[in-house]
N, C-alpha and C positions, 0 to 999 in steps of 0.2 A: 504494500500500500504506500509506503512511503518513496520508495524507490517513483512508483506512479506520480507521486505529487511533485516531487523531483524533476522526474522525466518534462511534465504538462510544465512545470516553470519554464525549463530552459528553452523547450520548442516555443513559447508562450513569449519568452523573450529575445529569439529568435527573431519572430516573423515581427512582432513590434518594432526591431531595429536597438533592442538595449542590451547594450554591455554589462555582461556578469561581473565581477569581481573572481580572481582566482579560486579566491576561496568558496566561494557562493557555488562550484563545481562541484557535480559529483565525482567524488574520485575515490579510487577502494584501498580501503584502507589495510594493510599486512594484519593478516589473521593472527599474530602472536609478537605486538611490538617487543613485548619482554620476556622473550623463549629465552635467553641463555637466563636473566633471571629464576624465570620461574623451573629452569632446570635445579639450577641451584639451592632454590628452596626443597626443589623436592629430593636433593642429594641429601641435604640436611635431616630430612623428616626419614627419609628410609635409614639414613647412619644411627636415630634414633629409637627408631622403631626395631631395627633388626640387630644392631650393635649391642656391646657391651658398656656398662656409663664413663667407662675407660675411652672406649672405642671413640663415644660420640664425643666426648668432653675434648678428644686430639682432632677429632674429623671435622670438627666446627671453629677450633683456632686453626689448624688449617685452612680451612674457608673463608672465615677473614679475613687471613693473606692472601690468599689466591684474589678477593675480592679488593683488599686495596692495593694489590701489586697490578692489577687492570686485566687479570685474565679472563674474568668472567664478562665487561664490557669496557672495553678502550674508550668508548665513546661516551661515557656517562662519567660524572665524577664517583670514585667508590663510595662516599655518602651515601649518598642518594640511591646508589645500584644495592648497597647495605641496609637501605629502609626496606628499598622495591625488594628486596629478598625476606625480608623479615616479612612483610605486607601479604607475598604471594604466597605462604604455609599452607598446604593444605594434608586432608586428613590422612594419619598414614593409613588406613585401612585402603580408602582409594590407590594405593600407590601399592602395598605390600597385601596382596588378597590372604594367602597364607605362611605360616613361619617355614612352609618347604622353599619357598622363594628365599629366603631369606639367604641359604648358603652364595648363592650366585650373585645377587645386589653385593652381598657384602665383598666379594671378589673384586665385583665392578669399583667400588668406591677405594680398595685398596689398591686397584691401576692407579685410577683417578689421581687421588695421592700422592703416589709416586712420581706420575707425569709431571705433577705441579710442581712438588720440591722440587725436580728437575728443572722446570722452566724457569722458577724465584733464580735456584741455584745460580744459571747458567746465565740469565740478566735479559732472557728474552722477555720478561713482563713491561708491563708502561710504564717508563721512567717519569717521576715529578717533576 
């Protein structure tokens, strides 16, 4: 419906002769502005869900580095990519259906990990 109302504007100011504003365009917007975020949050929620209080308590100062060292998005300041991560949590049931899953995430997360201190290490992250 709205798309419709949309549509009838712009032809509507079209055939009048009026100039839109860019913004006043429809234009489509990326299905997932903050996918590497909300990756992030959900590394967080399954290192907690399926980890040890060991595990998650190292997997999350981990990810704070990884987050202000700019690997999660070069393009945002880490602030703000550290709220937008906090903001995006969702439930870990959604994420972790049952504890058989668990063995395999937790593998994942301990690549993960490792990739990153690798990249901190080696000085490929965003320089301040």
């Amino acid at each position: 419906m709205k798309a419709r109302v949309e549509l009838g504007a712009l032809l509507s100011a079209s055939v009048i002769g009026i100039s839109l504003p860019v913004d006043a365009q429809t234009t489509r917007q990326p299905a997932a502005p903050h996918a590497a975020e909300q990756q992030e949050a959900d590394y967080r929620v399954i290192a907690a869900r399926c980890g040890t209080p060991a595990f998650e308590k190292g997997f999350f100062k981990d990810s704070r580095a990884a987050v202000a060292a700019g690997l999660v998005n070069k393009n945002r300041m880490p602030t703000d990519v550290e709220k937008s991560v906090e903001a995006l949590r969702r439930s870990p049931f959604v994420l972790v259906a049952t504890n058989a899953d668990c063995p395999s995430q937790l593998a994942q997360l301990k690549e993960l990990q490792k990739a990153r201190k690798e990249a901190i290490r080696t000085g490929r992250a965003r320089r301040p």
